[in-house]
C-alpha angles and dihedrals in degrees: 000000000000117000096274111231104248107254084058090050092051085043091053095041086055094057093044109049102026094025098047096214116151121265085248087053090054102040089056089047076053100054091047096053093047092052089052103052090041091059088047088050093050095050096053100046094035099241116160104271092222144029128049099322088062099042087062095040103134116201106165081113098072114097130206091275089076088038096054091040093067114129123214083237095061099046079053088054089050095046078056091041089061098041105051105013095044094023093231113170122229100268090049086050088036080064092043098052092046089055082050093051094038084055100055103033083058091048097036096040116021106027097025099206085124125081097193138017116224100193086061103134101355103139124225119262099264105246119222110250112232128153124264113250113242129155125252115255090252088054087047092050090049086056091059091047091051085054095044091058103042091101083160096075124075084217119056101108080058090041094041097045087046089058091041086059096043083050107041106027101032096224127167125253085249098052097044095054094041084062112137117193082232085070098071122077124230102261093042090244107128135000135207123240136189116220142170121332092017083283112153119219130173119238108200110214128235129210100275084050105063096045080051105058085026082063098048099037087059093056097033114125104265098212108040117200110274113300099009099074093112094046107117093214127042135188131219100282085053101258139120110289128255133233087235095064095041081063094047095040083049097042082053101061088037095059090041090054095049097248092106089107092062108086080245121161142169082274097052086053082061086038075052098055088043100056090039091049093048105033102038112014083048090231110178109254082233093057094035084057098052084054097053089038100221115164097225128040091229096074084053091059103073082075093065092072108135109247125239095245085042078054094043090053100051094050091055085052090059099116080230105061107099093036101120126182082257097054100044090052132182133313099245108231 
């Protein structure tokens, strides 16, 4: 990335070391607060706000000072910059605005160096509520079935027991591929994760589970490449493996089960336990919340979203429902 102006660099290394947030976390914190000086830059010296010239725009050079001089009015230019100019849509705002926020509550509040916070009492962008895409328990069950008959592939007891645990356990892509071996207990009852925010949670196993890992781990490379001999999946060269080959090995099965055409990931197969847990397995949305290890009860609650056939039911136990023209006659005169 771009040599980050200083008072960037002290605010990442904030959310990173005392925050805990994940180096991803904080290098998209970074991206959004270089977007958005760049565009003030560009404003006050009348600079084009797009094309070449602003690509390579450097601003390492600004101080504290600049920092500290932003104006509500401009954060609400920028909010309209990257709506119309750059075509984001309100979640994506909704993102920008937050690292805004993030930036001047640390400088306003914890490190006072700032007088005034410009984002005070500017409201997120309202995101539009859909439901998040999963696939039915019958689909889920037609993945499995795509892994279990690919014979051609070395890995499908890996690749059989990674889709088991998306779909299972709802774990996050992070948290699957950071799995030591160190992390199971003996029995495979249970397994430790690390998830946002550095933040440790313990997964307990079912039934499908444990045959799954007890069928990779029969099969797992002994003798892993140097320091990757604790790590719980490994690719072909014998290392830990990467996010990037869980999505491909995921996009495969999809595709192989007919369901390429959804708009389905490695997210929408947590988006998959969840639902399942909660709509037909009845889990409490409290507990639903401790196993996907979100921090408020209100993530855990798109989940909570009423199914077609629940709706269809209810409207056949309307007292009403059978009642035809037939069968409700004439008033006899």
């Amino acid at each position: 990335m771009t040599q980050l102006p200083e008072f960037v660099s002290e605010f990442s290394q904030y959310i990173l070391v005392v925050r805990g947030r994940l180096p991803r976390t904080v290098e998209q914190y970074e991206i959004d607060l270089m977007l958005f000086f760049k565009f003030l830059r560009a404003k006050r010296e009348r600079l084009p706000l797009s094309g070449e010239e602003f690509d390579e725009m450097t601003i390492f050079d600004l101080d504290y000072d600049f920092a500290a001089s932003v104006k509500k009015s401009e954060v609400m230019e920028f909010l309209s910059f990257v709506a119309i100019d750059r075509d984001n849509h309100a979640r994506t705002r909704a993102r920008k605005l937050s690292s805004l926020k993030s930036f001047y509550r640390y400088y306003c509040g914890v490190a006072m160096r700032f007088k005034d916070n410009p984002t005070a009492n500017i409201d997120t962008p309202k995101i539009p509520k859909t439901l998040p895409k999963h696939l039915t328990a019958d689909e889920s069950i037609e993945l499995l079935r795509a892994v279990n008959s690919d014979d051609e592939s070395r890995f499908k007891e890996r690749n059989f027991c990674i889709i088991t645990l998306f779909l299972n356990c709802g774990m996050r892509l992070s948290e699957l591929v950071g799995l030591n071996l160190g992390d199971l207990d003996r029995d495979l009852r249970s397994l430790r994760v690390m998830g946002k925010g550095a933040k440790e949670r313990v997964i307990y196993l079912n039934d499908a589970c444990r045959a799954a890992l007890e069928n990779y781990i029969k099969v797992r490379e002994k003798n892993p490449q140097g320091g990757h001999r604790n790590a719980l999946f490994l690719s072909s060269r014998r290392t830990r493996i990467s996010k990037q080959m869980v999505q491909t090995v995921v996009y495969k099965y999809l595709d192989a089960a007919g369901f390429d055409n959804r708009g389905l990931s490695v997210h929408k197969l947590r988006h998959t336990a969840a639902t399942l847990m909660y709509q037909t397995g009845k889990v409490d949305i409290r507990v639903l919340k401790d196993i996907l290890g979100h921090e408020q009860l209100n993530t855990t609650q798109i989940y909570t979203h009423v199914s077609n056939s629940e709706m269809e039911r209810a409207m056949s136990q309307n007292p009403l429902a059978s009642l035809t023209e037939k069968k409700v006659g004439k008033n006899e005169s």
